[in-house]
Structures are given as structure tokens and as C-alpha cells.
C-alpha positions as CSV (number, residue, x, y, z in Angstrom):
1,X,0.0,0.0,0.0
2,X,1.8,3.7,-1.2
3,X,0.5,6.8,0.7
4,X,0.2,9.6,-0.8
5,X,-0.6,13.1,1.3
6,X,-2.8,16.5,0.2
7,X,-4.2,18.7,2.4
8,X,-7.6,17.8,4.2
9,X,-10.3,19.9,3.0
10,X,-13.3,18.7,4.1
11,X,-13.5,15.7,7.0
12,X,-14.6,11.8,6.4
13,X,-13.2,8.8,4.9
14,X,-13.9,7.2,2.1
15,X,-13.0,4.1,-0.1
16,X,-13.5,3.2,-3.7
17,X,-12.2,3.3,-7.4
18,X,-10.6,6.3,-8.8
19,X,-12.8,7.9,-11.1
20,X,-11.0,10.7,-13.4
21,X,-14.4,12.2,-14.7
22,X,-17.8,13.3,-13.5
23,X,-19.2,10.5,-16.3
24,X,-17.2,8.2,-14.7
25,X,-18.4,8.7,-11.0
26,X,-22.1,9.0,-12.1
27,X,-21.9,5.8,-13.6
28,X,-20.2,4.0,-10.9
29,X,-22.1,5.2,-8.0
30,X,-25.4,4.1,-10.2
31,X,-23.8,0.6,-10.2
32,X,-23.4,0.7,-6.9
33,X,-20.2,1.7,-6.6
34,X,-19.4,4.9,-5.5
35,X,-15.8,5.9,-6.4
36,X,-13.7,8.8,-5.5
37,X,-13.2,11.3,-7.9
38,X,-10.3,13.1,-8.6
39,X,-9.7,15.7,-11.5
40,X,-6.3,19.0,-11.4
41,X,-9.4,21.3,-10.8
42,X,-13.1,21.2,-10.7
43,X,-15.6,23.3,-11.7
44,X,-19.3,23.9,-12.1
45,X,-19.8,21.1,-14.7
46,X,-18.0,18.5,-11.8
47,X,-20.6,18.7,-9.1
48,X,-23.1,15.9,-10.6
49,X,-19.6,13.5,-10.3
50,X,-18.7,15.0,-6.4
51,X,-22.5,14.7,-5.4
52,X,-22.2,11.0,-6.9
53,X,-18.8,10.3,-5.6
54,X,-18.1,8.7,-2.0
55,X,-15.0,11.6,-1.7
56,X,-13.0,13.7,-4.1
57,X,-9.4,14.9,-4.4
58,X,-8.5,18.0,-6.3
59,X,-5.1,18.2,-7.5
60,X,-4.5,22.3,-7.5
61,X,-6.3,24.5,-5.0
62,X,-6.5,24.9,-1.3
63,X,-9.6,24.2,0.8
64,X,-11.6,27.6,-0.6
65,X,-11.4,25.8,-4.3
66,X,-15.1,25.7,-5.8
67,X,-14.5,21.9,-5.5
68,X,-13.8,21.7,-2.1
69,X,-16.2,24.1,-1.2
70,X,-18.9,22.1,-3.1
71,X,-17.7,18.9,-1.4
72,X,-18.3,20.1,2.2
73,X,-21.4,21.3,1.0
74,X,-22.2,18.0,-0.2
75,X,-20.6,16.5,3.0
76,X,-18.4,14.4,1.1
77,X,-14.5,14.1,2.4
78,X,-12.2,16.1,0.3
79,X,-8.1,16.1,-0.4
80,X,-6.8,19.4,-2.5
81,X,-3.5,19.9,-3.3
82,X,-2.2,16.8,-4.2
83,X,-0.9,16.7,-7.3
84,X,1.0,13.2,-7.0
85,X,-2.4,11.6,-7.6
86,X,-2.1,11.8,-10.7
87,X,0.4,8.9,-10.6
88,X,-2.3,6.2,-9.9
89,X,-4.3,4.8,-12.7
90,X,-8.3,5.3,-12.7
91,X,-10.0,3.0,-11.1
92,X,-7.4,1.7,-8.4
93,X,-9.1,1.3,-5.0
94,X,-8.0,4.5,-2.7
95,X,-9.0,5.2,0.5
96,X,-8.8,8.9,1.6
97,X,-9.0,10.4,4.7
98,X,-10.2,14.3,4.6
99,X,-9.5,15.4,8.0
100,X,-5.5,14.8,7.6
101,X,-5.1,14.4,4.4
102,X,-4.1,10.9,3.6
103,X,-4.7,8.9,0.8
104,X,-4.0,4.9,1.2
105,X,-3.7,3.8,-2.6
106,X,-4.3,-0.2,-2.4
107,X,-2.5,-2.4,-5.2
């Protein structure tokens, strides 16, 4: 298991695939799957995949980014700032922890 750390933007954990698109998070969660969805930088067009997702980790931004503002919202657990994500191939199971910031890639 690799850890990988980001900055905690908005408190829970959560466990699933890595979903790289909002598409991609809709359609797992509808499967009953809910992933966690990770994009650089979210915007308005991203909420339907953070409202589907189980948690979310934005690449660039600090905890005022519209994504992690929309994720608390949302009460979903958010990572920002972790651009070493990017790394880890969509849908590997992760496991992210929004209060410190961790992220437990599995595999």
C-alpha cells in the first residue's frame, strides 16, 4: 500500500475506485459503486460526479477551491493539493481520509 498526502479539505473517509471524470463517477455510484473522484481542478460542470462520488481529491487548489467548497457542502471528504495523484491509474481502490489528508492507494 503507497501513501500519498494533500491537504484535508473537508472531513470523512472514504474508499472506492478512482474515477478521473464526473461521467465516470455518475456511472459507478449508479452501479453501486461509488468511487472517488479526482480531477487537477473542478468546476461547475463537476458537481453531478462529487454529489455521486463517496469523496473527491482536487489536484491544485487549497480548501476555498469551488470543489472543495462544493464537497463540504455536499458533505463528502475532500483532499486538495495533491498533485502526486495523478500517478495512480483510474479506477485503483483508494481510500482517503479528509481530516489529515491521507490517501491509502491499495494495489
Amino acid at each position: 500500500m503507497t501513501t500519498i498526502r494533500g491537504q484535508g479539505a473537508s472531513p470523512g473517509r472514504a474508499r472506492g475506485p478512482l474515477a478521473v471524470s464526473a461521467a465516470e463517477a455518475i456511472e459507478l455510484a449508479e452501479r453501486g459503486t461509488p468511487a472517488i473522484f479526482a480531477r487537477s481542478e473542478m468546476d461547475a460542470d463537476d458537481v453531478p460526479g462529487i454529489r455521486a462520488a463517496a469523496g473527491v481529491i482536487i489536484a491544485r487548489g487549497g480548501i476555498t477551491a469551488d470543489g472543495a467548497v462544493a464537497a463540504r457542502a455536499l458533505g463528502k471528504p475532500c483532499i486538495v493539493g495533491c498533485s502526486s495523484f495523478a500517478s495512480v491509474a483510474p479506477g485503483t481502490i483508494v481510500s482517503i481520509d479528509g481530516a489529515t489528508g491521507q490517501i491509502e492507494v491499495e494495489g
